[in-house]
N, C-alpha and C positions, 0 to 999 in steps of 0.2 A: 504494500500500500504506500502510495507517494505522502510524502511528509508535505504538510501543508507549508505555503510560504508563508514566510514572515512580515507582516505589515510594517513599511518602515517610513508609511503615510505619515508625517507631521501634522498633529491636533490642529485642525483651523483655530484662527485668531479667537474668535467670539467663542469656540469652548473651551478654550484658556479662559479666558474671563472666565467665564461662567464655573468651570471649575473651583478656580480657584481665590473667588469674589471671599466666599466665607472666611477662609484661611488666611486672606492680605487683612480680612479687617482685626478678627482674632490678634494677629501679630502687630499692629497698629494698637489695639487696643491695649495688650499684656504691656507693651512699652508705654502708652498715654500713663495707664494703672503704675507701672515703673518710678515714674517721673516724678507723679503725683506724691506718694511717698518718699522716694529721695529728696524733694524739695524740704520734706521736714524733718527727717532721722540724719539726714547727711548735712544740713546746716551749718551747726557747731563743728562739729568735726574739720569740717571744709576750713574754716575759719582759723581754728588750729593749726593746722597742718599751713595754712600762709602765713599767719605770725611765724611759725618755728623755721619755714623757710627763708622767709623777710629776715631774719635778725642772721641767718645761717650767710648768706648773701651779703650782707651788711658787713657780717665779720668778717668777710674774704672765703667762705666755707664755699663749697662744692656740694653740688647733688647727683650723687650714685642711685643709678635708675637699673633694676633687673627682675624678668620677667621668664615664662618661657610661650611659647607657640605664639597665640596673638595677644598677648599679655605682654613677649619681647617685641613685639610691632608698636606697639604701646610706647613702652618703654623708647623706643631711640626716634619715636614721633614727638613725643612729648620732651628726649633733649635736644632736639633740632629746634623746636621752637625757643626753647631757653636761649641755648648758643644764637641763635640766629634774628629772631623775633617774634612776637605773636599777635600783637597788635599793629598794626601800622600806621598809628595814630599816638602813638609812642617812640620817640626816637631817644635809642637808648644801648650801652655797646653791652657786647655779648655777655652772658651767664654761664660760669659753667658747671657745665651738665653734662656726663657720661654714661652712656646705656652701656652695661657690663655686657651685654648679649653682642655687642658689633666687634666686640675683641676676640675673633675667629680663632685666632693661635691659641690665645690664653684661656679661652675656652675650652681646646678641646683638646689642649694640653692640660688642662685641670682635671678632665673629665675621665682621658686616660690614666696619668700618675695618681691622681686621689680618690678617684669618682666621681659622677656628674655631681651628686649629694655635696660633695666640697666646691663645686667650679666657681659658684661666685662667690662665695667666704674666702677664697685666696686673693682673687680680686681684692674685696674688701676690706683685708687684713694690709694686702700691697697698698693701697690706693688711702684707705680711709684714716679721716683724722677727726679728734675731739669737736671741731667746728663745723665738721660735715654733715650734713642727713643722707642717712640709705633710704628710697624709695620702693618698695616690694607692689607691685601689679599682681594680683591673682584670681583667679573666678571662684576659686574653690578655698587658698586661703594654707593648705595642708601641705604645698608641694615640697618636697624634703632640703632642693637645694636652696629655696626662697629662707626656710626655717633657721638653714644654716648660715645662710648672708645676716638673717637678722641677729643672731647672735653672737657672731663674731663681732658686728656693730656694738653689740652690748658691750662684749670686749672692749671694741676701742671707743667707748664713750661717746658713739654719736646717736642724734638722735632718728631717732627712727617711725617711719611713714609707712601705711600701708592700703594700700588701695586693694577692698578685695568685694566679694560678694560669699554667697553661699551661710551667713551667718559669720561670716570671720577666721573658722578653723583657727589651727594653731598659729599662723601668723598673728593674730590679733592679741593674743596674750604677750607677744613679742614688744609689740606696735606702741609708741610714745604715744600716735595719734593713729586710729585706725577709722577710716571711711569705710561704711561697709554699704552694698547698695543691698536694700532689702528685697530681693530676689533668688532662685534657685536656676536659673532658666541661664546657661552660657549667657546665649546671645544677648540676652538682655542686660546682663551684670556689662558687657564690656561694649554695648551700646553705651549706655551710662558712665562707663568708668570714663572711655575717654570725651566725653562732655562735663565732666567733674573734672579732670584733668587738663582742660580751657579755661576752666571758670579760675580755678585753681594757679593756673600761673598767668593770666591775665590779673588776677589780685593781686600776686607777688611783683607784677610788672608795673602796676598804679601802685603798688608803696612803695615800693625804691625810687620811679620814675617819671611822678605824675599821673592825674588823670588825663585820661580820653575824652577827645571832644563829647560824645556820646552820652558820657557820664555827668558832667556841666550842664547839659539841658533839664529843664524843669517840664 
């Protein structure tokens, strides 16, 4: 008996829609729902974590940024903007800001001699100093080499940020200042994180630098 062929007809236009009307609004929704609650459990926090950056910046201190998968996309998105700018209604020279994930050698030189679980605590241990903040990006909160950056941080007296979701996990018992977006959902914690992570060093950029025109208006 001949084996039936395979349809490899692409869905017309309109029942894409139609399919999948219910599921864009659901995922529109889960993030509106997202937001609404971040605006008021992530508040203070927020607030925290730019003071302790502002004063970090102020001292001549540095921000160490490490993450992993899209947590490390995070991470050296958000020190491009430091280094480079975020507002453009701000002129103002560069911040620095190193995402441990872009150090490809030292990475995976850490990864093999120590294990992945040490890669960014050697970083940290190399890199970090009493006037610095560690930054930790995580959705989950638990990931072992994140655990391990923050406590070597402890070691060397700086303080430490943590941007996570899923309730916190073990990073947050780490964390000076722990933002946590109240969601279980990936996608949505790192929707959130890096719109938290805008508001965040655009604050840190009007306190060292001025407001934006933006801000001035009534």
């Amino acid at each position: 008996m001949a084996a039936k062929k395979k349809n490899n007809t692409l869905p017309r236009q309109h029942d894409l829609l139609a399919h999948y009307a219910g599921f864009y609004k659901d995922q529109v929704q889960e993030l509106r729902t997202v937001l609404q609650k971040t605006a008021v459990i992530c508040r203070r926090p927020l607030f925290q974590a730019a003071r302790l950056m502002t004063a970090s910046f102020h001292n001549r201190g540095k921000l160490l940024i490490c993450g992993n998968g899209g947590s490390a996309a995070d991470a050296q998105h958000l020190a491009a903007e430091l280094v480079i700018r975020l507002s453009k209604k701000i002129e103002r020279p560069g911040l620095p800001a190193v995402a441990l994930n872009t150090d490809s050698s030292a990475l995976t030189a850490g990864a093999n001699d120590l294990g992945f679980a040490q890669a960014y605590a050697r970083q940290v241990e190399a890199l970090g100093h009493p006037e610095d903040i560690l930054l930790v990006i995580s959705t989950s909160g638990n990931s072992p080499n994140l655990v391990k950056a923050l406590q070597m941080a402890v070691v060397k007296k700086m303080k430490r940020i943590a941007l996570l979701g899923c309730g916190g996990g073990e990073c947050l018992k780490l964390a000076d200042v722990g933002i946590v977006v109240p969601s279980a959902n990936v996608q949505r914690i790192q929707e959130t994180q890096i719109m938290l992570g805008h508001i965040l060093l655009e604050m840190v950029e009007t306190e060292l630098y001025g407001k934006p025109d933006s801000r001035r208006k009534k």
